[in-house]
C-alpha positions as CSV (number, residue, x, y, z in Angstrom):
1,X,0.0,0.0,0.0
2,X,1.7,3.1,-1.1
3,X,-1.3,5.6,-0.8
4,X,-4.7,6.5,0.0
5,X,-6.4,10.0,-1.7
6,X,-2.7,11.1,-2.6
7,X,-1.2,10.7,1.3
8,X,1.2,9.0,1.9
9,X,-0.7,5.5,3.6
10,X,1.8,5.2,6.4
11,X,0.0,8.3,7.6
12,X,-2.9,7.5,7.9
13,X,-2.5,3.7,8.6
14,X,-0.3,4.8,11.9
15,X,-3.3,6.0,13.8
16,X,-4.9,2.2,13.7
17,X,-1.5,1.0,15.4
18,X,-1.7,3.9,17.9
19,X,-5.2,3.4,18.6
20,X,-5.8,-0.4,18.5
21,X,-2.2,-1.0,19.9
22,X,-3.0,0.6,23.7
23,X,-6.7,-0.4,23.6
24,X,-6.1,-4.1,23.3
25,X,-2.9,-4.3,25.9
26,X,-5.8,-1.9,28.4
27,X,-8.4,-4.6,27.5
28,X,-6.0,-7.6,27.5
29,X,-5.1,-6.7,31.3
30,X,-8.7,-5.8,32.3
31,X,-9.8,-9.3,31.0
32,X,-7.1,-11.3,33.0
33,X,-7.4,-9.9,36.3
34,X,-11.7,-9.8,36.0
35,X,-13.8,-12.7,35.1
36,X,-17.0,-10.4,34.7
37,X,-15.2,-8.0,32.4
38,X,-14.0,-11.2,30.6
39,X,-17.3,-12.5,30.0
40,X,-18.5,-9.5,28.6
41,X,-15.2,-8.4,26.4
42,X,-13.3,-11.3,25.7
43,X,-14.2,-11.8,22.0
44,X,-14.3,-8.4,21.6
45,X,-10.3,-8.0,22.8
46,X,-9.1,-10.9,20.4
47,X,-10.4,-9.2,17.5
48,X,-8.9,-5.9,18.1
49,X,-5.9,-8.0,19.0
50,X,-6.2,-9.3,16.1
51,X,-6.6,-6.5,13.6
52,X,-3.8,-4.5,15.6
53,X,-1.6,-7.3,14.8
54,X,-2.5,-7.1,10.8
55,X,-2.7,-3.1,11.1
56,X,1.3,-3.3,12.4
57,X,2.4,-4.8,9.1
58,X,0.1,-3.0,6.8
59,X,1.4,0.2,8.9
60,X,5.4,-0.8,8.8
61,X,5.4,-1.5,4.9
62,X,3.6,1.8,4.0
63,X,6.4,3.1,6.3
64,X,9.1,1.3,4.2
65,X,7.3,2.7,0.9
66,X,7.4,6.4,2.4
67,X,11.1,6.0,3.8
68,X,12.5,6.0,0.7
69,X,10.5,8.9,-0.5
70,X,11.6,11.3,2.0
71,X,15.3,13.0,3.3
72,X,17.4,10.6,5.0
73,X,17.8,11.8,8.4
74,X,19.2,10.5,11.9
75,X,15.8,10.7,13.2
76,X,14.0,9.1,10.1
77,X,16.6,6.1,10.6
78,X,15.7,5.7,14.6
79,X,12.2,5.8,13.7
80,X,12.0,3.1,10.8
81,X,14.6,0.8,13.2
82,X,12.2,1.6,16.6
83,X,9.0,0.9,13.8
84,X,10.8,-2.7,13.2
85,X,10.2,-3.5,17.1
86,X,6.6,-3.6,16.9
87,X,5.7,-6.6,15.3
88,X,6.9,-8.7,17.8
89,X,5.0,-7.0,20.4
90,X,1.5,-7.2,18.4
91,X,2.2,-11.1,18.3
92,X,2.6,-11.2,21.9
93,X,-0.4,-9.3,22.3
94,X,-2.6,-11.2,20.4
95,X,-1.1,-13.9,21.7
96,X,-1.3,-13.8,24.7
97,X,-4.7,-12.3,24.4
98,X,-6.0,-15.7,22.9
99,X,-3.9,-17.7,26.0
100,X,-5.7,-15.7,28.0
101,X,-9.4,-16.0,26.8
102,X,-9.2,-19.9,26.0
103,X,-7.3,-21.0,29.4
104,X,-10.2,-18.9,31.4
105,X,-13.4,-19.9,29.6
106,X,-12.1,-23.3,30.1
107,X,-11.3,-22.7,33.6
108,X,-15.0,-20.8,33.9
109,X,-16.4,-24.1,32.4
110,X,-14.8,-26.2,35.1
111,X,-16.0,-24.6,38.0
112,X,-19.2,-24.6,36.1
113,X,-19.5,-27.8,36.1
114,X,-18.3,-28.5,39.6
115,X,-19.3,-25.8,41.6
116,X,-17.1,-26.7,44.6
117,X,-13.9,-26.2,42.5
118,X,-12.9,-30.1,42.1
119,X,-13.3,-30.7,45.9
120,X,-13.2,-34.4,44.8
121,X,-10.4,-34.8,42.9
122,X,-8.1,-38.0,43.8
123,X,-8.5,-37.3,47.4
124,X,-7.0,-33.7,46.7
125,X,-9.8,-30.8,48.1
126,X,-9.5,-27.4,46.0
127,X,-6.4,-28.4,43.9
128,X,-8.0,-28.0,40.8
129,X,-9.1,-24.4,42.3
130,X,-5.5,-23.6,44.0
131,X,-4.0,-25.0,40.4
132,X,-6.8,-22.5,38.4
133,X,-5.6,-19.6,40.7
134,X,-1.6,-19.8,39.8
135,X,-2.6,-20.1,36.4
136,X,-4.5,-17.4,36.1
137,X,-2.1,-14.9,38.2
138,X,0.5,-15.9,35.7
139,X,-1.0,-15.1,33.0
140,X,-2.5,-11.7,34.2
141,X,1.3,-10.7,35.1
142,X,2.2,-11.9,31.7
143,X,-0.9,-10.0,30.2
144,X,0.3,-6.8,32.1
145,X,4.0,-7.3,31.3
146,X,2.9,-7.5,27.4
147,X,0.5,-4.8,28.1
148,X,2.9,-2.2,28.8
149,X,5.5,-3.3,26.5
150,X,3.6,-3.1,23.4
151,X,2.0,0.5,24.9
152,X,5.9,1.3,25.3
153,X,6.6,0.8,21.9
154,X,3.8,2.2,20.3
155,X,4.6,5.5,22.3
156,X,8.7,5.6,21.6
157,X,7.7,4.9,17.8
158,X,5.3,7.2,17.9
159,X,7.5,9.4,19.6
160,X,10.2,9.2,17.0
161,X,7.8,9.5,14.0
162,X,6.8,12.8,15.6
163,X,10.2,14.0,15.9
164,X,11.2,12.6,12.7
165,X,8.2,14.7,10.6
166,X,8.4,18.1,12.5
167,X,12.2,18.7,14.2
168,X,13.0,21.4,12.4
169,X,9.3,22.0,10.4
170,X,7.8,24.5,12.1
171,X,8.3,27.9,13.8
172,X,8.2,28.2,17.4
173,X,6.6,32.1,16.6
174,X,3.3,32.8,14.5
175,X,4.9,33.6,10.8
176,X,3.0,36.3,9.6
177,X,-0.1,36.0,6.9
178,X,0.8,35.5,3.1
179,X,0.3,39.3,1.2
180,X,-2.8,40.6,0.7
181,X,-4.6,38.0,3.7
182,X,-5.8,39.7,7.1
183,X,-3.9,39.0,9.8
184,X,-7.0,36.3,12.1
185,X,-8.5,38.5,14.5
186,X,-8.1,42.2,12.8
C-alpha cells in the first residue's frame, strides 16, 4: 500500500497501530485480572488483538514505501529501526490475548461444572481451584508485562515518528499571513 487520496498510507495507517495498539494491551489486562469483564469483552479483545496485529504490518510496509521517499535523516533512521520493534510486540499481544481467553473460559467451564472447584479430585480438596488460581495470576502478570511493553513501543515509535516529521518544520513564533490576507482577529 503506497497511498490513500494522494497521502502518503503510512500516515494515515499509523493511527490504527496507535489506537488499536493501547486499547487491546488496556483490554487484555482488564480481561485477565476480571472474570466479569471477561465475560463480557473477551471476543471483543481478540479481534482488536487481532486486527492490531495485521494493522502493524500494513502500517510498517507503507512506512518502508514512504522512507525511501523522504530525506534521510538520523531521526528518520531511529524511527524506521524503533518501527521494526513492533511486530513482535502485536504477536505477543494477540497472543497472549487468545492464551488468556481460551485458558479462562475453560477454567469458567470447570468450576461450572463442579461448583465446589474439584473438591473431589483424587482425594485432593481445591487443587484443581489452587491450580486454576496460579494459572490465572501468571497469566494476568504476563498480560500486564505484554501490556505495557507493546504500549511502550507504540509511544517511543510514535514518539520518533513525531520528531522525525516536525524537528525542524515549524516555527516556534506565528509567521506572519501570506500578502494581501488579514492577519486572524483584525
Amino acid at each position: 500500500m503506497t497511498t490513500i487520496g494522494g497521502l502518503p498510507a503510512h500516515i494515515l495507517l499509523v493511527h490504527a497501530v496507535v489506537v488499536l495498539i493501547p486499547l487491546s494491551a488496556i483490554l487484555l489486562v482488564v480481561i485477565a485480572i476480571s472474570s466479569r469483564a471477561r465475560r463480557r469483552l473477551d471476543i471483543l479483545t481478540v479481534i482488536l488483538a487481532v486486527v492490531a496485529l495485521v494493522s502493524v504490518p500494513l502500517t510498517t510496509e507503507a512506512g518502508d514505501w514512504l522512507e525511501h521517499r523522504l530525506p534521510r535523516t538520523a531521526l528518520l533512521r531511529t524511527h524506521t529501526h524503533l518501527g521494526d520493534s513492533m511486530l513482535p510486540w502485536a504477536v505477543a499481544l494477540a497472543l497472549v490475548t487468545v492464551l488468556v481467553v481460551v485458558t479462562q473460559r475453560r477454567r469458567d467451564r470447570r468450576t461450572d461444572d463442579f461448583p465446589q472447584s474439584g473438591a473431589i479430585e483424587a482425594g485432593n480438596p481445591g487443587r484443581r481451584n489452587g491450580t486454576g488460581r496460579v494459572t490465572s495470576t501468571v497469566l494476568a502478570l504476563i498480560a500486564v508485562l505484554v501490556a505495557a511493553g507493546s504500549v511502550v513501543t507504540v509511544y517511543r515509535i510514535g514518539d520518533s515518528g513525531a520528531r522525525a516529521a516536525w524537528t525542524g518544520n515549524f516555527s516556534s513564533q506565528p509567521l506572519p499571513p501570506p500578502a494581501g490576507q488579514l492577519p486572524q482577529g483584525g
